[in-house]
C-alpha positions as CSV (number, residue, x, y, z in Angstrom):
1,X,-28.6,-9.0,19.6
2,X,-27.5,-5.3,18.5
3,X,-25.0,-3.0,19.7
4,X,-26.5,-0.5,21.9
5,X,-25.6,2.4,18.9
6,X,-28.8,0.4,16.7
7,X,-32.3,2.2,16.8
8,X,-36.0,0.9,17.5
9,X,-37.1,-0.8,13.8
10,X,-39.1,2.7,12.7
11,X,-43.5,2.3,11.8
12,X,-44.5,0.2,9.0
13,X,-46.5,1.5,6.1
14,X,-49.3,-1.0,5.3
15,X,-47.5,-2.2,2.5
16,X,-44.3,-2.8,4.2
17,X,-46.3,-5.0,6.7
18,X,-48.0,-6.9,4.1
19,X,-44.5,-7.6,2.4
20,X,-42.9,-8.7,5.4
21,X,-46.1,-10.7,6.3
22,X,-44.8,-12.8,2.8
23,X,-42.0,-13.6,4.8
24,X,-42.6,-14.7,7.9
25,X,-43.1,-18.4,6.9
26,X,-40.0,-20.0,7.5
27,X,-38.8,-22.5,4.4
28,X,-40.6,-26.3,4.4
29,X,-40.7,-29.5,5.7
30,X,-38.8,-30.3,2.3
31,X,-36.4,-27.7,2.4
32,X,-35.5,-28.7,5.7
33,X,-35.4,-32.4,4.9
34,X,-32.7,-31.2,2.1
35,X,-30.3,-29.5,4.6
36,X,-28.6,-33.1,4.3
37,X,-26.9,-32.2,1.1
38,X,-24.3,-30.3,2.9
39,X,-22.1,-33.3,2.9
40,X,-22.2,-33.0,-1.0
41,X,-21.3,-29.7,-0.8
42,X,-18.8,-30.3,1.5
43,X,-17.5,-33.0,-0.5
44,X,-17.6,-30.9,-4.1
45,X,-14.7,-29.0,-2.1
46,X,-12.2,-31.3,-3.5
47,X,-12.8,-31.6,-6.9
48,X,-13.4,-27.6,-6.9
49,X,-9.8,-26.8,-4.9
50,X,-7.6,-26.3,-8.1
51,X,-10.4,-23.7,-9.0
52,X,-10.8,-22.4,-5.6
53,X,-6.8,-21.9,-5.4
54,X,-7.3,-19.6,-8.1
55,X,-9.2,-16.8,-6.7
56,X,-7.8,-13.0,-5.8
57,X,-5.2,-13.5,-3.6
58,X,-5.7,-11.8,-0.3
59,X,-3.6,-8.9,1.3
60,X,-2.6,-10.2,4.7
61,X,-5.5,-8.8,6.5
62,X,-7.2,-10.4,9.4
63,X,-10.7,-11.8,8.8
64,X,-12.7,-12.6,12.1
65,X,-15.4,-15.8,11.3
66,X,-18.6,-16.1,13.4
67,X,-20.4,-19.8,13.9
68,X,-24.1,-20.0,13.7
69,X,-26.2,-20.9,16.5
70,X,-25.6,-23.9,18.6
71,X,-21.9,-24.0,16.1
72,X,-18.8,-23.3,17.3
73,X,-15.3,-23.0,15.7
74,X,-14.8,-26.1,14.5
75,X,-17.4,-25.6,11.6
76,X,-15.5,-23.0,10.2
77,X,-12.2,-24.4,10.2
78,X,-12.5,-25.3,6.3
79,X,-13.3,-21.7,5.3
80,X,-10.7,-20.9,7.9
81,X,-8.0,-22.8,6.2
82,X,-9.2,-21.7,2.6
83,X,-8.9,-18.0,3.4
84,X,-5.7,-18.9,5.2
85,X,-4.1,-20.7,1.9
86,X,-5.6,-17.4,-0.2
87,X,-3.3,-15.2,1.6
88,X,-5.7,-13.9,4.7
89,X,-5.7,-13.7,8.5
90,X,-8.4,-15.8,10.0
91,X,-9.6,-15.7,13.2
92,X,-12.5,-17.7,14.8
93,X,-14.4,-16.3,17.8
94,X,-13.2,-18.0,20.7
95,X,-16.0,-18.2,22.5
96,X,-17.0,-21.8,21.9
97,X,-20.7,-23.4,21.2
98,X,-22.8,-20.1,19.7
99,X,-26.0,-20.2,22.1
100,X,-27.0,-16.7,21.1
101,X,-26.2,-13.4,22.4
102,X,-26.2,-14.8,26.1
103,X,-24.4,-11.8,28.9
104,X,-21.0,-11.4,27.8
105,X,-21.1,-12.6,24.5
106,X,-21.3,-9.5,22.6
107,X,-18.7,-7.7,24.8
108,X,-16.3,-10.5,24.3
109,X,-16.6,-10.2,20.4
110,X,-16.4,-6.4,20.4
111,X,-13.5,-6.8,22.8
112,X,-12.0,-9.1,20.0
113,X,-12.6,-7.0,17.2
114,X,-11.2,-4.2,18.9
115,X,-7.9,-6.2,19.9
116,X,-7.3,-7.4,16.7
117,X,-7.6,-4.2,15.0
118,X,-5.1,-2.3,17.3
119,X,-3.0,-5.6,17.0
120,X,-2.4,-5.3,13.1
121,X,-3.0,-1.9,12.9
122,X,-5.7,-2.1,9.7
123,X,-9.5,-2.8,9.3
124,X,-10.7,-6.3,10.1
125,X,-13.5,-7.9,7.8
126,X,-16.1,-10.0,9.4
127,X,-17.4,-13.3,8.1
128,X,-20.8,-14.7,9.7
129,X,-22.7,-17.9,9.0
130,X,-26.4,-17.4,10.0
131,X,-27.0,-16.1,14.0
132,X,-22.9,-15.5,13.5
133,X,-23.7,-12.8,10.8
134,X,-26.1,-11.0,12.6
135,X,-23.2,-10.4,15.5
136,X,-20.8,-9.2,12.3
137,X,-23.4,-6.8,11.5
138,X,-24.5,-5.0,14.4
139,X,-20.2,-5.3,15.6
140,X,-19.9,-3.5,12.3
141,X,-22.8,-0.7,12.9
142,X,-20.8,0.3,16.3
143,X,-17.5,0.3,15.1
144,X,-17.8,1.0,11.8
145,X,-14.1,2.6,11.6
146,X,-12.2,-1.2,12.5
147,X,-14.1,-3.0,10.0
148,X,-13.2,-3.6,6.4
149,X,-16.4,-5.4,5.1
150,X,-19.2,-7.8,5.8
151,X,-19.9,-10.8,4.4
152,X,-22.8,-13.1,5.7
153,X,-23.8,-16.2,5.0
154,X,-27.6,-17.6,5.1
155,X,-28.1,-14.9,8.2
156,X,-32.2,-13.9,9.2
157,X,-32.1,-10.0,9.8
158,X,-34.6,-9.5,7.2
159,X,-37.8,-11.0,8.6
160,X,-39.5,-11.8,11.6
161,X,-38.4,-14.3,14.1
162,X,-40.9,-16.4,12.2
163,X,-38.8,-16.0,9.4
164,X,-36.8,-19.6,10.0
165,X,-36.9,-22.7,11.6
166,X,-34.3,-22.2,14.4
167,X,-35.9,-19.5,16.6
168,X,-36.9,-22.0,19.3
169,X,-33.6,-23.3,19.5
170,X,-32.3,-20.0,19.7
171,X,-35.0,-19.4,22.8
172,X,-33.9,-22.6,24.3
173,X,-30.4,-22.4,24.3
174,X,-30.1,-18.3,24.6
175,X,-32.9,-18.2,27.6
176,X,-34.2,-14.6,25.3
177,X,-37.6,-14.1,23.6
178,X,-36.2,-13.5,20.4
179,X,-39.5,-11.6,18.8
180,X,-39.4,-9.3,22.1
181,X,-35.4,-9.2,21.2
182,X,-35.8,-8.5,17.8
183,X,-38.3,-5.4,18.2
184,X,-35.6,-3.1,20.1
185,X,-33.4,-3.7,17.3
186,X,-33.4,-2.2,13.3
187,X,-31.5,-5.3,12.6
188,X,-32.3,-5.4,8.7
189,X,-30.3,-1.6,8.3
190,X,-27.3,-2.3,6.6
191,X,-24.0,-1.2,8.2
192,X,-21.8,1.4,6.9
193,X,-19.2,-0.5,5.8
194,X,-19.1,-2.7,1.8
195,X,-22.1,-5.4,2.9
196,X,-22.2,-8.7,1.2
197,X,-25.7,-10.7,2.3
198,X,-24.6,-14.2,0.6
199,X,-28.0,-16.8,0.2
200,X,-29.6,-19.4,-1.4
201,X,-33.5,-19.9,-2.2
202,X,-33.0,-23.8,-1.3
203,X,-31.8,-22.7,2.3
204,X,-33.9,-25.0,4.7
205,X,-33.3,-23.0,8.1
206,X,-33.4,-19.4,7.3
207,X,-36.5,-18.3,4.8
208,X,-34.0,-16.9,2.1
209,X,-36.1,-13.4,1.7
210,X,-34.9,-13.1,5.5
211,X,-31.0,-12.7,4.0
212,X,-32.0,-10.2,1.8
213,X,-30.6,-6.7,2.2
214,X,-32.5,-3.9,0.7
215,X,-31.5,-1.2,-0.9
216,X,-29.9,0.8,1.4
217,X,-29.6,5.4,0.6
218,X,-27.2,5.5,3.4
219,X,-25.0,2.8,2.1
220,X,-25.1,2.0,-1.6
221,X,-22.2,-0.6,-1.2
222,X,-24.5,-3.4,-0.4
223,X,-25.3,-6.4,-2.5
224,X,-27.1,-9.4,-2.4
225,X,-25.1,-12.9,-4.0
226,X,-27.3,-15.9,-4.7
227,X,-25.6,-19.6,-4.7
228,X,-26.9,-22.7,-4.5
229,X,-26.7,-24.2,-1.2
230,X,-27.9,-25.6,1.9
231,X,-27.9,-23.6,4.7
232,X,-25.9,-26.0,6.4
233,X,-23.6,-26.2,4.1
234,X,-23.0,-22.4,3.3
235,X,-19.7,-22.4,5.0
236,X,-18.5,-25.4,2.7
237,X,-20.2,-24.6,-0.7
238,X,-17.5,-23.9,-3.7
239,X,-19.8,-21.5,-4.9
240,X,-19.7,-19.7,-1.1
241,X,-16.0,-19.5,-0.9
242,X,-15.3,-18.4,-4.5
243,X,-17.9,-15.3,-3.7
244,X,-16.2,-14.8,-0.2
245,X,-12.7,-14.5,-1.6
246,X,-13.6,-11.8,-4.3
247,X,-15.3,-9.7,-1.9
248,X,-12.4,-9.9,0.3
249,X,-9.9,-9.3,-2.1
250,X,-11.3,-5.9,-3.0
251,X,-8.6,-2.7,-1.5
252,X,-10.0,-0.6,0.6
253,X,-12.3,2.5,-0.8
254,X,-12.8,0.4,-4.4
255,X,-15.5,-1.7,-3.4
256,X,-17.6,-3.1,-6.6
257,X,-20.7,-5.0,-6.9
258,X,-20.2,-9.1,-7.9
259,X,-19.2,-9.3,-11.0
260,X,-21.5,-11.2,-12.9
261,X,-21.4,-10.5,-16.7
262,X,-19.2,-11.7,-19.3
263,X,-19.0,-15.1,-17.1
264,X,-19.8,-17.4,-19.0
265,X,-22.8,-20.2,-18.8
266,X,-21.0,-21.9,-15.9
267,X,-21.2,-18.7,-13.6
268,X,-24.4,-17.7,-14.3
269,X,-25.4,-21.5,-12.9
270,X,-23.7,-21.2,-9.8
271,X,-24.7,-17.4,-9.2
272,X,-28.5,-16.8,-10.3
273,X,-29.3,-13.7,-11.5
274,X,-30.6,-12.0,-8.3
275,X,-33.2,-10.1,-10.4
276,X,-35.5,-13.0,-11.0
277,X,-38.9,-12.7,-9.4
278,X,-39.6,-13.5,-5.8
């Protein structure tokens, strides 16, 4: 699932193991059984537009958007259309249903990345929901030098394959052992480019400590943005898109964390305070 420039995930220390044994369990029954709200969600985009129309404006340039597994491009037509209206040049991925990382896949995706950049002749930023993010991020770690930023939404590079309940279907439909997969890859390093890990703790696929990016010495322009959401409805969750356009909106070389004091009540409602305990 990683570009061929990612190394082996280096020896655990005991307590590393033991913390990543706490997140192996993949969210519950009830979690899951939740993942219906998404049509809320995706109906709160109405009342929320005349809000949403309000964020940064964007500069003009493009943004590439990755489906999750088994999605294709027709889930992230809204967000496509949003970041169109906000002044931004989306892109889906063109490759149809996202069955994993199948032979081709990620060569077709670099090759897009690559094409687009020499196209417009400026950085691209990548958007990915789930499986779709962990492609932005490894696309980012190899060419780090055509990509603006990261954003992801609700993806599992943090924890094990165990980590969510999708990694059969992701076996199934990809024909790959994702635990073998996932062992030749150091898929929670952050890439070296601004890294935005969006999530929410109510997220019925992906265990949310999976989307977590740690602290990172190599690249301190990573952050971590709590909303409250569905997994399934990431990609159509106000709270989401608001998020998504700041980060985008941000020049090149002034990156800032996500502004989250002096708010107001209302903010601090739809963006938790990421410092809560775990």
């Amino acid at each position: 699932m990683a570009s061929p420039s990612s190394k082996r995930n280096p020896p655990s220390s005991p307590q590393t193991a033991t913390r990543q044994s706490l997140h192996d369990v993949p969210p519950s029954a009830w979690l899951l059984a939740l993942e219906l709200r998404a049509f809320w969600e995706f109906g709160a985009l109405l009342p929320a537009w005349p809000l949403l129309a309000r964020a940064p404006r964007g500069d003009g340039h493009a943004v590439m958007v990755f489906p999750g597994l088994s999605a294709n491009d027709a889930t992230t037509v809204p967000l496509r259309h949003y970041l169109q209206s906000i002044g931004y040049s989306p892109w889906g991925w063109d490759q149809g249903f996202n069955f994993g990382p199948r032979a081709g896949v990620l060569e077709e995706a670099k090759d897009n990345l690559i094409r687009t950049f020499e196209t417009t002749g400026r950085k691209v930023s990548l958007i990915g929901w789930s499986l779709g993010g962990v492609y932005a991020r490894e696309l980012a770690k190899e060419l780090p030098q055509m990509v603006r930023c990261v954003i992801t939404l609700g993806s599992p590079f943090a924890g094990s394959h165990k980590a969510t309940n999708a990694w059969r279907i992701y076996e199934l439909t990809s024909g790959r052992n994702v635990e073998r997969e996932s062992e030749n890859y150091d898929l929670p390093a952050a890439p070296p480019v601004p890294t935005t890990s969006i999530y929410s703790r109510s997220d019925g696929v992906v265990a949310w400590q999976a989307s977590v990016q740690a602290p990172a010495a190599a690249n301190p322009q990573t952050e971590n943005i709590e909303v409250l959401a569905s997994h399934i409805g990431l990609g159509v969750n106000p709270g989401a898109w608001w998020a998504v356009a700041d980060r985008l909106s941000q020049a090149e070389g002034q990156w800032k964390p996500f502004p989250r004091e002096d708010k107001g009540r209302l903010h601090g409602l739809v963006y938790p305070d990421p410092a809560r305990g775990t």
